[in-house]
C-alpha positions as protocol buffer text, in pm:
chain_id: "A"
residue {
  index: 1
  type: UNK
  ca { x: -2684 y: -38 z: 1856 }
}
residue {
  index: 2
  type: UNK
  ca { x: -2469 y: 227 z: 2008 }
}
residue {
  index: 3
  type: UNK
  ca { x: -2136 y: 328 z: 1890 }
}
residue {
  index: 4
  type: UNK
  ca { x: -1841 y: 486 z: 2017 }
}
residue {
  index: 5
  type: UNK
  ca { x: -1654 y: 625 z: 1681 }
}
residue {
  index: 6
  type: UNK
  ca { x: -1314 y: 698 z: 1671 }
}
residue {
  index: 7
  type: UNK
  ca { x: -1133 y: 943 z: 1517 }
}
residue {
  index: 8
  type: UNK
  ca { x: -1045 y: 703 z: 1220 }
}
residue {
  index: 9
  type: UNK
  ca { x: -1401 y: 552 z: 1226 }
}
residue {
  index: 10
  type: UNK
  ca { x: -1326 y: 259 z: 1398 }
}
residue {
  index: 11
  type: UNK
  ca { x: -1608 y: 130 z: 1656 }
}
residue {
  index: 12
  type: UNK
  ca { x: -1448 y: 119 z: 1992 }
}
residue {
  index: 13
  type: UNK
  ca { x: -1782 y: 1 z: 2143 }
}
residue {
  index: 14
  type: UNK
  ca { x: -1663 y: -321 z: 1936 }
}
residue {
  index: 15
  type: UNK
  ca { x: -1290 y: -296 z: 2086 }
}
residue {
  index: 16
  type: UNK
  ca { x: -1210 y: -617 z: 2263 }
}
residue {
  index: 17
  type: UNK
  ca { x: -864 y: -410 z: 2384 }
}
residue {
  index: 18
  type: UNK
  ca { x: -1127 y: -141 z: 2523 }
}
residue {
  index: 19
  type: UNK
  ca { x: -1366 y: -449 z: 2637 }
}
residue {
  index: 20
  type: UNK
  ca { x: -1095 y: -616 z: 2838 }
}
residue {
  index: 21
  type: UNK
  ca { x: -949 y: -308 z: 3011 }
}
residue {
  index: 22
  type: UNK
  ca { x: -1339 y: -152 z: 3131 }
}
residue {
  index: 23
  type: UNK
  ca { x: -1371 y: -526 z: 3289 }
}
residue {
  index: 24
  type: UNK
  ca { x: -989 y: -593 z: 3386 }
}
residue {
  index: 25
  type: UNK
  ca { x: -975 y: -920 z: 3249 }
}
residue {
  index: 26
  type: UNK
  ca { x: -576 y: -973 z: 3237 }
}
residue {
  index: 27
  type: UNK
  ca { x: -650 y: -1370 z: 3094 }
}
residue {
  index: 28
  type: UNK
  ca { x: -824 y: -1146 z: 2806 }
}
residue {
  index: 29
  type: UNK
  ca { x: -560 y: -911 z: 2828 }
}
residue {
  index: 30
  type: UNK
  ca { x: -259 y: -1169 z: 2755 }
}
residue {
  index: 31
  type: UNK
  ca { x: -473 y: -1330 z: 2489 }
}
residue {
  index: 32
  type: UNK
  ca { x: -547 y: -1018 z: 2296 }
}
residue {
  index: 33
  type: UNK
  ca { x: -132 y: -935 z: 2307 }
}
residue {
  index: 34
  type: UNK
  ca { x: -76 y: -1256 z: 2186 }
}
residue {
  index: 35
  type: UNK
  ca { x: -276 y: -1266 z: 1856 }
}
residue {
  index: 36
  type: UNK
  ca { x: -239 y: -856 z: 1832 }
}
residue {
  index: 37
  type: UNK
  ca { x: 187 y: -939 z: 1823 }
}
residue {
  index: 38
  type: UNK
  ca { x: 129 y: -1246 z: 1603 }
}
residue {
  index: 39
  type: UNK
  ca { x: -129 y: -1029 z: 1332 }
}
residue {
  index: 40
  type: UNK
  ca { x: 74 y: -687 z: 1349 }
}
residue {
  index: 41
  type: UNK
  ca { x: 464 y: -804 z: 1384 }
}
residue {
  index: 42
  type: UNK
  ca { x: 470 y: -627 z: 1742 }
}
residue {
  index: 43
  type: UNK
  ca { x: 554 y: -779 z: 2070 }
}
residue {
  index: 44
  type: UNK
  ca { x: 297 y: -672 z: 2282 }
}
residue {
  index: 45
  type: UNK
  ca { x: 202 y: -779 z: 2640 }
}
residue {
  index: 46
  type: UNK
  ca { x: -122 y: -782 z: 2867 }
}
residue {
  index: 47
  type: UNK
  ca { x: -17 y: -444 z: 3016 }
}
residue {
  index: 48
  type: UNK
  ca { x: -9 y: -290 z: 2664 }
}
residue {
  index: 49
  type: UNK
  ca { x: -361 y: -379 z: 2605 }
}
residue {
  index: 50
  type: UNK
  ca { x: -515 y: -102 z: 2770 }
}
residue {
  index: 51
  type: UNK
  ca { x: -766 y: 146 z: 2606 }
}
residue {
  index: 52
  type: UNK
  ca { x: -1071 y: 297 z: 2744 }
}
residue {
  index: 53
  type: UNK
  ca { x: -1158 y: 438 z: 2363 }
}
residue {
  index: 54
  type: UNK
  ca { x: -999 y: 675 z: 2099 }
}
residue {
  index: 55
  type: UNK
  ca { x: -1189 y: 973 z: 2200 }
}
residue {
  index: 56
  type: UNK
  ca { x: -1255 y: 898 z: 2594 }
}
residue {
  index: 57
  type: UNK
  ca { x: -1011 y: 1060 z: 2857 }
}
residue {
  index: 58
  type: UNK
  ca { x: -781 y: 799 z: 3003 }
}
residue {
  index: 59
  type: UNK
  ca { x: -606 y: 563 z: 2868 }
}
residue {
  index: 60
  type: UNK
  ca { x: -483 y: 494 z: 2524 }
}
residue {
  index: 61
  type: UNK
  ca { x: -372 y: 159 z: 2357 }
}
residue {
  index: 62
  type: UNK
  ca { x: 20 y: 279 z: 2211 }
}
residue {
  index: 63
  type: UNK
  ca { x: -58 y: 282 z: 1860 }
}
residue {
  index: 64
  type: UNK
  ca { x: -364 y: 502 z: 1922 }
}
residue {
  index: 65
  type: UNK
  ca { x: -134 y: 753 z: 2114 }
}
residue {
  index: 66
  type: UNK
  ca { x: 86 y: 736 z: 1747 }
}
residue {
  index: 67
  type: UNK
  ca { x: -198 y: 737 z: 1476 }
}
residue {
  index: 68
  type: UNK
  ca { x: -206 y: 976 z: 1241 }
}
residue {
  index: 69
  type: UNK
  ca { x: -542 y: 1003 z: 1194 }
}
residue {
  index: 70
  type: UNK
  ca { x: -613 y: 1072 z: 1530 }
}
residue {
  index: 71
  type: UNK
  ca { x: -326 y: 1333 z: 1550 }
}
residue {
  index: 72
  type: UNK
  ca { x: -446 y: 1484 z: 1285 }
}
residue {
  index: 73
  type: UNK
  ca { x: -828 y: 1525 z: 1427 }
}
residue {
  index: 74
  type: UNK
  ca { x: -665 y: 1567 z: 1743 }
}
residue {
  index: 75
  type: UNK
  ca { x: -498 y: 1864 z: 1604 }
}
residue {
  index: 76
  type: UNK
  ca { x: -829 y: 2009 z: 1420 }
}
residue {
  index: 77
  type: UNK
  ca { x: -1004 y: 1994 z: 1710 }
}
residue {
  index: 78
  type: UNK
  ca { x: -1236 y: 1730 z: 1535 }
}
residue {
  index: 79
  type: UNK
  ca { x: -1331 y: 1441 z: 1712 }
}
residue {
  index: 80
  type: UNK
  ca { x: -1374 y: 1194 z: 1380 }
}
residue {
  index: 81
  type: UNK
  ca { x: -1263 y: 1261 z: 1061 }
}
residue {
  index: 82
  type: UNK
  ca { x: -1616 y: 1312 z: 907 }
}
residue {
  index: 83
  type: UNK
  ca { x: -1560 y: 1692 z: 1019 }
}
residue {
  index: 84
  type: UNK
  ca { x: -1279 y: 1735 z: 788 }
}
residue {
  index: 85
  type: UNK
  ca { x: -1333 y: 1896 z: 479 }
}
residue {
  index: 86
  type: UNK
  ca { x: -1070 y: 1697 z: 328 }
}
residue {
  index: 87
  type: UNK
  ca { x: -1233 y: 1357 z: 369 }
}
residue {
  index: 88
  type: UNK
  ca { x: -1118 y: 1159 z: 251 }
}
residue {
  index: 89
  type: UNK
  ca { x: -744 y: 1185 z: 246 }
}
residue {
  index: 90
  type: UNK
  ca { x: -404 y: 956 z: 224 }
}
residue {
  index: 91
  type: UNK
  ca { x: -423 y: 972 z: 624 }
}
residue {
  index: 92
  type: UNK
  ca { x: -727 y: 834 z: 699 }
}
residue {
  index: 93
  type: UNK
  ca { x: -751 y: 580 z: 359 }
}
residue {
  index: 94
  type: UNK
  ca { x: -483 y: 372 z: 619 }
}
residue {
  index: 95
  type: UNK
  ca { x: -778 y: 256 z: 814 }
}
residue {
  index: 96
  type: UNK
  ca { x: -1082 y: 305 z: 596 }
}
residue {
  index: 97
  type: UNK
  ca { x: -935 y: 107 z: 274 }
}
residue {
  index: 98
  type: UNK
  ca { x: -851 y: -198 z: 525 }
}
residue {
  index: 99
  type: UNK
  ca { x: -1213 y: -155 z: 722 }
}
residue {
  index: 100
  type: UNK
  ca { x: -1505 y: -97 z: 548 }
}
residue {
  index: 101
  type: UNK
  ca { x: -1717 y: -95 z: 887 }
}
residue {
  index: 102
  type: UNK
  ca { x: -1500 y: 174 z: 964 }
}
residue {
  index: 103
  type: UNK
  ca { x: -1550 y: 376 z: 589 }
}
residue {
  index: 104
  type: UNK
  ca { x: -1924 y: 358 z: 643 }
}
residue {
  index: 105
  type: UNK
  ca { x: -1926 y: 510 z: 991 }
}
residue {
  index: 106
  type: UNK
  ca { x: -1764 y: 787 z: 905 }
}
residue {
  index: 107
  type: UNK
  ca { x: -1992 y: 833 z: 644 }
}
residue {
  index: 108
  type: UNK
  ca { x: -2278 y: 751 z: 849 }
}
residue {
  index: 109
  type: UNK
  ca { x: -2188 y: 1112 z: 1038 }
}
residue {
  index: 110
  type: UNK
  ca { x: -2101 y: 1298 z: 724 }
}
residue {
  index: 111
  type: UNK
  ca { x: -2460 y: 1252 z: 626 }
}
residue {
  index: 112
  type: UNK
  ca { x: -2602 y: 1349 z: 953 }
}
């Protein structure tokens, strides 16, 4: 199956924020920002749920535009961290300790 990686490692093939804003599904939309607020403390709304992928032109869901792991690839020119010679570091073990699909993509690329 095809992936999209992220910077972090992260799937956004997978992404039902990046799912819902490719098909416009506000219903979807207003769902996701519910159960996104409840899960990360955040009051998000249907218009906040809009990302077309982490290292697609466009659009960005907010916390994306803030990451520091994509900042910091962002800044390397690198479009995941498995370019980074410093792989892993305390940046990227934010996502990668809490998502192990997202660990062994990342690793996936290292080894290609």
């Amino acid at each position: 199956m095809p992936k999209m990686v992220a910077a972090c490692g992260l799937d956004c093939f997978g992404c039902e924020c990046r799912e819902a804003t490719l098909s416009g599904d506000m219903a979807k939309k207003a769902d996701i920002a519910v159960r996104w607020s409840q899960q990360y403390s955040a009051a998000l709304t249907a218009a906040d749920i809009n990302c077309v992928g982490c290292t697609e032109e466009g659009a960005h869901f907010g916390w994306c535009e803030q990451c520091p792991i994509r900042t910091c690839a962002v800044s390397k020119n690198y479009k995941t961290c498995a370019e980074c010679v410093e792989f892993p570091c305390d940046k990227s073990r934010l996502i990668l300790d809490a998502v192990p699909d997202a660990k062994a993509n990342i690793e996936s690329l290292r080894a290609h």
